[in-house]
N, C-alpha and C positions, 0 to 999 in steps of 0.2 A: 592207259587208265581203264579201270574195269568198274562198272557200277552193281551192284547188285541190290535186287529188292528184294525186304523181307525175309531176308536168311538168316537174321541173327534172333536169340532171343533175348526178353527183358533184361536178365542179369547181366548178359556181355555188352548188349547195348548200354545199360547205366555203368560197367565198368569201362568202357569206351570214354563216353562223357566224363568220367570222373576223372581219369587218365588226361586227358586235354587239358583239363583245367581246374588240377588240384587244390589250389586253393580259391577259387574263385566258385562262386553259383552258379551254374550255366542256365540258360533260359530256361524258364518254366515251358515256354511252347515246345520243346525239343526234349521232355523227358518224357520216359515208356507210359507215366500216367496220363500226361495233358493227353497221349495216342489213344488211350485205353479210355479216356471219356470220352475224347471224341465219340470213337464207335457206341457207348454207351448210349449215345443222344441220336444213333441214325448218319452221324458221315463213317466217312471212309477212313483210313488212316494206311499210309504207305510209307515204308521207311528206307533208306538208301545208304549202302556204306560203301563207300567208295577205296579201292584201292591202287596204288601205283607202285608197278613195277613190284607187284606181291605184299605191297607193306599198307596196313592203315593210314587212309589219309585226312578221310571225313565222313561224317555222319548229317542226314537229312532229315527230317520227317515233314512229311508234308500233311496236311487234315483236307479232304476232300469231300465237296459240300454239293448234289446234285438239286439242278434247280429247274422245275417244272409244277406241272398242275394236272389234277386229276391220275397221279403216274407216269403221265409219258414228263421224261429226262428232257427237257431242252437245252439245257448247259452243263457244264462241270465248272467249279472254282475250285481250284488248288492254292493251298498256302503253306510255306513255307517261312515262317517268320522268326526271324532270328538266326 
C-alpha cells in the first residue's frame, strides 16, 4: 500500500470521486471544494490517495484546524469525515 499526499489535482481528484460512486452523491466533506473553503477560512486541507499494488484504491481528505492563543499552536485537529 502506498499513500501519497497531495499529488493529485482538483479535476482528477473529482474524477476519482465520481468514478467510486457513479451514481450516488459522495460526501460534501470529501469534495475539492468543502478542501478549498476549508483553507479559505484559515485551516489546513491535506488530501491522500492511496494506492495498492499500483491501482487506485481510496481517496481522503482531511480539514486540519490549529488550536492555540496568541499564535503559539498548542494542538492540531484533524478530520476526516466521511
Amino acid at each position: 500500500m502506498l499513500i501519497r499526499w497531495n499529488d493529485i489535482d482538483s479535476l482528477e481528484w473529482e474524477r476519482r470521486i465520481a468514478a467510486h460512486a457513479p451514481r450516488a452523491t459522495a460526501a460534501l466533506q470529501q469534495s475539492w471544494a468543502y478542501g478549498a473553503a476549508n483553507a479559505m477560512i484559515g485551516g489546513e486541507t491535506l488530501r491522500a490517495s492511496v494506492e495498492i499494488d499500483g491501482h487506485p484504491a481510496a481517496l481522503a481528505q482531511f480539514t486540519v484546524r490549529r488550536i492555540g492563543v496568541g499564535g503559539a499552536c498548542f494542538a492540531s485537529l484533524a478530520l476526516c469525515l466521511r
